[in-house]
C-alpha positions as CSV (number, residue, x, y, z in Angstrom):
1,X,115.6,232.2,-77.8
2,X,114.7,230.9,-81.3
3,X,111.4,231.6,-82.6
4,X,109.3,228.8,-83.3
5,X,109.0,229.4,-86.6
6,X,113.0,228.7,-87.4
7,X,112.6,225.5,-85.9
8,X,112.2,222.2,-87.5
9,X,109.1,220.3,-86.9
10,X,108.2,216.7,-88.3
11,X,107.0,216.5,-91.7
12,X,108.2,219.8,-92.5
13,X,109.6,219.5,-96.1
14,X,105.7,219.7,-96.4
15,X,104.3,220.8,-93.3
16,X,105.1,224.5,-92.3
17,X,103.6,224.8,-89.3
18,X,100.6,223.7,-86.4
19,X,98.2,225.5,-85.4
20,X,95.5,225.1,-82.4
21,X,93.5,227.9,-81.4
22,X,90.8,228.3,-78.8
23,X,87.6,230.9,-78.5
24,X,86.7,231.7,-75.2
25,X,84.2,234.4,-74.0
26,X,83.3,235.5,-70.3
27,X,80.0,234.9,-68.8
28,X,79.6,238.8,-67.4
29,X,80.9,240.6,-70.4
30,X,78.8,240.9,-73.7
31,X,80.2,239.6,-77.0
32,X,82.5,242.1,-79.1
33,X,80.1,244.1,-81.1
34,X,78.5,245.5,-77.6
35,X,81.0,245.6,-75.3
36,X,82.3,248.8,-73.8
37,X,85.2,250.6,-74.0
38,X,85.8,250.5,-70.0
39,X,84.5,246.9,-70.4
40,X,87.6,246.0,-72.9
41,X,89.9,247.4,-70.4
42,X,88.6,245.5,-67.2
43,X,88.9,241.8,-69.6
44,X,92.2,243.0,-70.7
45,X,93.0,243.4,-66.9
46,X,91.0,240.0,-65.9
47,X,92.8,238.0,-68.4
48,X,96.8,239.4,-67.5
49,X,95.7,239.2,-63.9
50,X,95.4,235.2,-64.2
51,X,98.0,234.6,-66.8
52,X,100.9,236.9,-65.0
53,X,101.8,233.8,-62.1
54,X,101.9,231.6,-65.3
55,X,105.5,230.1,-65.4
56,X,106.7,228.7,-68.9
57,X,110.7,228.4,-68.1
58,X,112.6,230.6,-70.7
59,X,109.5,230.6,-72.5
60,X,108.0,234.0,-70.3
61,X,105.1,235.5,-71.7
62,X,104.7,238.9,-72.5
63,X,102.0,241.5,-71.7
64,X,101.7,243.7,-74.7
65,X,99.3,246.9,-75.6
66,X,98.4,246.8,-79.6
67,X,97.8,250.2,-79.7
68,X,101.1,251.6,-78.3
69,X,103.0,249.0,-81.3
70,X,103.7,250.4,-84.8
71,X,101.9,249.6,-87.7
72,X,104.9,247.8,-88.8
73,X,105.0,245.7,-85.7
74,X,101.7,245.2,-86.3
75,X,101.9,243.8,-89.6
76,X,104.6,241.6,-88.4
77,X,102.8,240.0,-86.2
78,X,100.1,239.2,-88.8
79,X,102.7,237.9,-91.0
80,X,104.5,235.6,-88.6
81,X,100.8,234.4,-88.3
82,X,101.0,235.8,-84.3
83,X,97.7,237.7,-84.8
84,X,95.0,238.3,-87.1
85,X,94.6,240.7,-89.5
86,X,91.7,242.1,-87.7
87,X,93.1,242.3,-84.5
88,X,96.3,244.6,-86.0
89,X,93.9,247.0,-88.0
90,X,91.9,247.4,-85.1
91,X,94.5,248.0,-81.5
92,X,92.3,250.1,-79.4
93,X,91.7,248.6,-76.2
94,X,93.9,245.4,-77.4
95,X,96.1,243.0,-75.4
96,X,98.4,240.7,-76.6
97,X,100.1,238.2,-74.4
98,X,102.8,236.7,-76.3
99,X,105.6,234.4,-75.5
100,X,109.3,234.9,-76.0
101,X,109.8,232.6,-78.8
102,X,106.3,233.9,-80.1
103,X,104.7,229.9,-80.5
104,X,101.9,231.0,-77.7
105,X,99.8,234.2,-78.7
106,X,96.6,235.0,-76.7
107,X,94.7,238.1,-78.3
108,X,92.0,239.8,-75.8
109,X,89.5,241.7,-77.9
110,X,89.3,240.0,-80.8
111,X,86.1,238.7,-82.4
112,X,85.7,236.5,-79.1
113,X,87.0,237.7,-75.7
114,X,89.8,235.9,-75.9
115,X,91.9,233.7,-78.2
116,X,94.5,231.1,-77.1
117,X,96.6,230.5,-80.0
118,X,99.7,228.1,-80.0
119,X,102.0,227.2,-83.0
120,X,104.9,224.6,-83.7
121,X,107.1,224.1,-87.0
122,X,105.9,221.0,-88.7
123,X,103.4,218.5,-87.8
124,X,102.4,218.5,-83.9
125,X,99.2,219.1,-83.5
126,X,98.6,216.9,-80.5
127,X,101.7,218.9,-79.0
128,X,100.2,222.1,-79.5
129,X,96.5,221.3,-77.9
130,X,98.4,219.7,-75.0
131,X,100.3,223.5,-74.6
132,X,96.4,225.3,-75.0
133,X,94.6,223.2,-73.1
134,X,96.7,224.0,-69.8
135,X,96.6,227.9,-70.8
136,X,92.8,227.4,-71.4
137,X,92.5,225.5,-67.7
138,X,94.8,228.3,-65.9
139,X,92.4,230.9,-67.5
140,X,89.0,228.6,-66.4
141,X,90.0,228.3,-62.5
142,X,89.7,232.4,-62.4
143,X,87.3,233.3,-65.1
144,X,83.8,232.3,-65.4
145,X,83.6,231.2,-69.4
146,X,80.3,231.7,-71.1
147,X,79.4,227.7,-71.4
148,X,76.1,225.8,-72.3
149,X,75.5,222.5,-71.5
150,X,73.7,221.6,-74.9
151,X,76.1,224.3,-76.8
152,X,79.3,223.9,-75.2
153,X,81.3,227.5,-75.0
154,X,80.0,230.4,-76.4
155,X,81.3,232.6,-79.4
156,X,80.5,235.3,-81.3
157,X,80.3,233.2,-84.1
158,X,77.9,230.4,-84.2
159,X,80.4,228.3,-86.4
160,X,82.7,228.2,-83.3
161,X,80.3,226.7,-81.0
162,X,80.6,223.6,-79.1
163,X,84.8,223.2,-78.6
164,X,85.8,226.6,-80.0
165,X,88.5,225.0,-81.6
166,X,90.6,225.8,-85.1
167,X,92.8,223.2,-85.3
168,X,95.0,223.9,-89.0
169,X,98.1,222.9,-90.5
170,X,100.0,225.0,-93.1
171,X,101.2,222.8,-96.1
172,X,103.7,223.2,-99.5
173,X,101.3,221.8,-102.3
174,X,103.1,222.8,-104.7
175,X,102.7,219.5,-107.3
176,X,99.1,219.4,-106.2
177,X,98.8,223.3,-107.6
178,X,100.4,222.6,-110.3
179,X,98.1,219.5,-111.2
180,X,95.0,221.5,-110.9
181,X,93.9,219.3,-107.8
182,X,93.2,221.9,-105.2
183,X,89.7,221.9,-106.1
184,X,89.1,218.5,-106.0
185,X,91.2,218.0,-102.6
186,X,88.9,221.3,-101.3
187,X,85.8,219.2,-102.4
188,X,87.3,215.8,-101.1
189,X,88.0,217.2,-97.5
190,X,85.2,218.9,-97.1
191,X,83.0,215.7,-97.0
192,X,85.3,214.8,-93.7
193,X,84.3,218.3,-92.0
194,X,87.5,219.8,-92.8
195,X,88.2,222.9,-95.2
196,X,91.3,224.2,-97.3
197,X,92.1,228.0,-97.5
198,X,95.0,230.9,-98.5
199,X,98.2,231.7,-96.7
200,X,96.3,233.5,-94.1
201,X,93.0,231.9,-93.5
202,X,89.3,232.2,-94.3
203,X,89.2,235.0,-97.5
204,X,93.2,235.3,-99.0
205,X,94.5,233.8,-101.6
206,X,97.6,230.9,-101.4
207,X,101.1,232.9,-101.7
208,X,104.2,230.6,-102.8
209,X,101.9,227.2,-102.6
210,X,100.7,227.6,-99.1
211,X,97.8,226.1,-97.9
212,X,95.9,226.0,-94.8
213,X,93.8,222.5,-93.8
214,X,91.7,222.9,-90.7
215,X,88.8,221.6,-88.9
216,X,85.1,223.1,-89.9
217,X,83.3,221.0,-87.1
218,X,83.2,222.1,-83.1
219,X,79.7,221.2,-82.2
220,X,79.3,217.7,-80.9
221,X,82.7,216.2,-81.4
222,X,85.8,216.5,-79.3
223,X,88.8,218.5,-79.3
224,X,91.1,214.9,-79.2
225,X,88.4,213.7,-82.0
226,X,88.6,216.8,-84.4
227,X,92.5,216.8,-84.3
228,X,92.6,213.2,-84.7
229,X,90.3,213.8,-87.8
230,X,92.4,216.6,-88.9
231,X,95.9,214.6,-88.6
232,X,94.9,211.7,-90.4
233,X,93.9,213.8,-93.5
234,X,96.5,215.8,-93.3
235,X,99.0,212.5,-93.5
236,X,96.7,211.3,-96.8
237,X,97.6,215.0,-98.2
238,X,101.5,214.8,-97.8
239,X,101.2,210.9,-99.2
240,X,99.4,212.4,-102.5
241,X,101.9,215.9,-102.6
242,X,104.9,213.5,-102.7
243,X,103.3,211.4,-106.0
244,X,102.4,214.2,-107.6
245,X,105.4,215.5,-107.4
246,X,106.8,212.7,-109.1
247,X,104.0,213.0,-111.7
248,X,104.4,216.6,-112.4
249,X,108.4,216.5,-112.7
250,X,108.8,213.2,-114.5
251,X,111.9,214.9,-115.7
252,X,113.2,216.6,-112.9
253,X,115.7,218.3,-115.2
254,X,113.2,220.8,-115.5
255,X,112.5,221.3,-111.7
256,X,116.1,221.5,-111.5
257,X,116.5,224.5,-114.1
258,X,113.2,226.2,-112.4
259,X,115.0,225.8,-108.7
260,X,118.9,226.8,-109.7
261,X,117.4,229.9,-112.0
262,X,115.5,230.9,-108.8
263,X,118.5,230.7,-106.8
264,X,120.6,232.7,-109.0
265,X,118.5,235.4,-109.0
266,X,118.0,235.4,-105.2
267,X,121.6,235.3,-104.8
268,X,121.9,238.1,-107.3
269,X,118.9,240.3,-107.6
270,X,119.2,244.0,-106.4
271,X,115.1,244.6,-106.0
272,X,113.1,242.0,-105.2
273,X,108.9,242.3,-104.8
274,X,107.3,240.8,-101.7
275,X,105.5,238.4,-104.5
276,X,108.8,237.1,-106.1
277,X,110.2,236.3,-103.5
278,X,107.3,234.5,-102.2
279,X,107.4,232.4,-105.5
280,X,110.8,232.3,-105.5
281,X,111.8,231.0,-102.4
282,X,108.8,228.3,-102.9
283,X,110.9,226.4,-105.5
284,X,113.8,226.9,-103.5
285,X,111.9,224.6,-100.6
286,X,110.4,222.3,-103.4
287,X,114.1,221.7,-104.6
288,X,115.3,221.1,-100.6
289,X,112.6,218.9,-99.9
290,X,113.2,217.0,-103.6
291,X,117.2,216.8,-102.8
292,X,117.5,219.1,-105.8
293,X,119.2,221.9,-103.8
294,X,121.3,220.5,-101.0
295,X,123.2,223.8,-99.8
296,X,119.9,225.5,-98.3
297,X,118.0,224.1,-95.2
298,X,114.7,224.4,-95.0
299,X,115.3,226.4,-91.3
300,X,117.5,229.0,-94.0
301,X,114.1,229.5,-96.4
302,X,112.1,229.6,-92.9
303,X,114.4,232.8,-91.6
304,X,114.1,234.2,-95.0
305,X,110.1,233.8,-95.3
306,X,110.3,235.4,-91.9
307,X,112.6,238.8,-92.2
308,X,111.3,239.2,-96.0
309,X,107.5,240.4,-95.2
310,X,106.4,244.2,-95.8
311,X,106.0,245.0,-91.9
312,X,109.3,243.0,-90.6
313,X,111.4,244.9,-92.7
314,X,109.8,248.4,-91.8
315,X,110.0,246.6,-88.1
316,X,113.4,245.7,-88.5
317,X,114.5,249.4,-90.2
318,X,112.5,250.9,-87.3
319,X,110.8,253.0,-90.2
320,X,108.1,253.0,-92.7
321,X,109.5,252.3,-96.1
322,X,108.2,252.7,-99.2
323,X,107.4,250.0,-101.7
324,X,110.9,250.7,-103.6
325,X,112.7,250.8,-100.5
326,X,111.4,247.5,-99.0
327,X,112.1,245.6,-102.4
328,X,115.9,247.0,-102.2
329,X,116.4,245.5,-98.9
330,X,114.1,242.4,-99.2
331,X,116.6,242.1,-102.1
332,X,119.4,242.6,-99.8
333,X,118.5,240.3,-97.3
334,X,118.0,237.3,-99.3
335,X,121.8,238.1,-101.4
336,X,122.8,237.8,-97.9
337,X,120.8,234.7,-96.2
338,X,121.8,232.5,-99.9
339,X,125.5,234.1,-100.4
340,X,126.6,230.4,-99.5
341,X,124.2,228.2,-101.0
């Protein structure tokens, strides 16, 4: 079965992917920071106990232990955005429920009890909160969720309270970089109840363009209300990527030489860094989506972005490489993905 993320999605020449996410915590357990070990274990076993009748056609989910995965795995799964950071660095007492084309992740143990996560290529958030919301119902009919009437569920973190709901989209801005109007579009949003971060949330830095949009507000507002929010800004942002694209690139001549250089060395270069590529393979989707480059999908870059990460490769070699080793067969792989672009 594909993996979501080498799908195509509306909007996607901009929008890389959809993400809703759910906290949850059980009423007879304490939060995170005081539960016991033997406490972890009996969630982890509450939690696969009422998912494991779930039936999702092709589309089976998977019971997985964190701790008995390899760091590389690990680190994949961070990178194709399956789990968080914290979650990989920390696998004791972990469980991962993950579906075959990895778009539904649930993580048990991280900072709430449990996280229903769901992804889709482009812009479909409305798809993705349908998909949660029935794996958040199948959990409610057996669990008892920590709920307030005047609070609404109950998280470890305060910010959370209310729907615990992140709903984010992943965009390409990179005109709006370029112009120096990330700021401005942080401030801008911000006023709506909505926030702009890195590649990989709250904390890291953008890599290759990549920019996350998502809801700041869960207490007194919907789920339907906050997406709703969330899509219509996220529409206004593509709308002001594609004219500054034209305003950056007047003379797309340039563009052009930037993309075609960047290919050529793809197609050619022997060691590539994990940051180079990164870069590179960002103008390479800039010059798709601006009908520079008409030999590359955008599903092609998406495989690429996917295989090229530090922990896939080590994944993929079934060994830990080193730095110089991953760059020779990052390298590799993308002479091999472009050979007929």
């Amino acid at each position: 079965m594909t993996k979501w993320y080498l799908e195509s999605g509306k909007d996607d020449d901009i929008v890389l992917s959809t993400r809703i996410r759910l906290a949850r915590n059980l009423s007879s357990y304490p939060f995170k920071s005081r539960i016991s070990p033997e406490q972890q274990r009996e969630l982890c076993q509450k939690v696969r106990s009422a998912l494991e009748g779930v039936r999702m056609g092709e589309n089976k989910l998977s019971f997985l232990t964190m701790e008995n995965m390899s760091e590389a795995e690990r680190l994949s799964l961070v990178e194709n955005h399956s789990v968080s950071p914290e979650f990989a660095d920390n696998p004791k007492d972990k469980l991962l429920i993950l579906s075959q084309n990895e778009d539904i992740s649930i993580m048990v143990g991280e900072e709430d009890h449990i996280r229903i996560q769901v992804m889709r290529p482009g812009l479909e958030l409305n798809e993705a909160l349908k998909t949660a919301d029935m794996l958040d119902n199948v959990l409610d009919e057996t669990l008892d969720y920590a709920f307030s009437e005047q609070l609404g569920f109950l998280t470890a973190c305060p910010t959370n309270l209310g729907t615990g709901l992140r709903a984010s989209v992943m965009l390409h801005l990179p005109a709006l970089e370029q112009a120096g109007a990330i700021n401005q579009l942080a401030n801008t949003i911000s006023k709506l109840g909505l926030t702009i971060r890195g590649t990989y949330g709250e904390g890291s830095d953008a890599k290759g363009a990549e920019y996350q949009i998502s809801n700041q507000i869960t207490l007194g507002i919907s789920e339907e209300m906050a997406v709703q929010n969330l899509q219509s800004v996220v529409l206004q942002v593509i709308e002001q990527e594609k004219k500054a694209r034209k305003a950056v690139w007047p003379n797309t001549v340039t563009l052009e030489d930037a993309v075609w250089r960047s290919l050529g060395i793809l197609k050619n270069a022997r060691i590539m860094s994990g940051k180079e590529a990164v870069e590179r393979l960002s103008l390479l989707r800039l010059g798709v989506s601006m009908g520079i480059l008409k030999t590359v999908s955008i599903q092609t870059l998406n495989a690429l972005s996917a295989q090229t990460g530090a922990g896939t490769l080590c994944r993929d070699s079934r060994e830990m490489l080193s730095p110089e080793q991953r760059d020779i067969k990052r390298a590799a792989l993308l002479r091999e993905g472009l050979k007929d672009a």
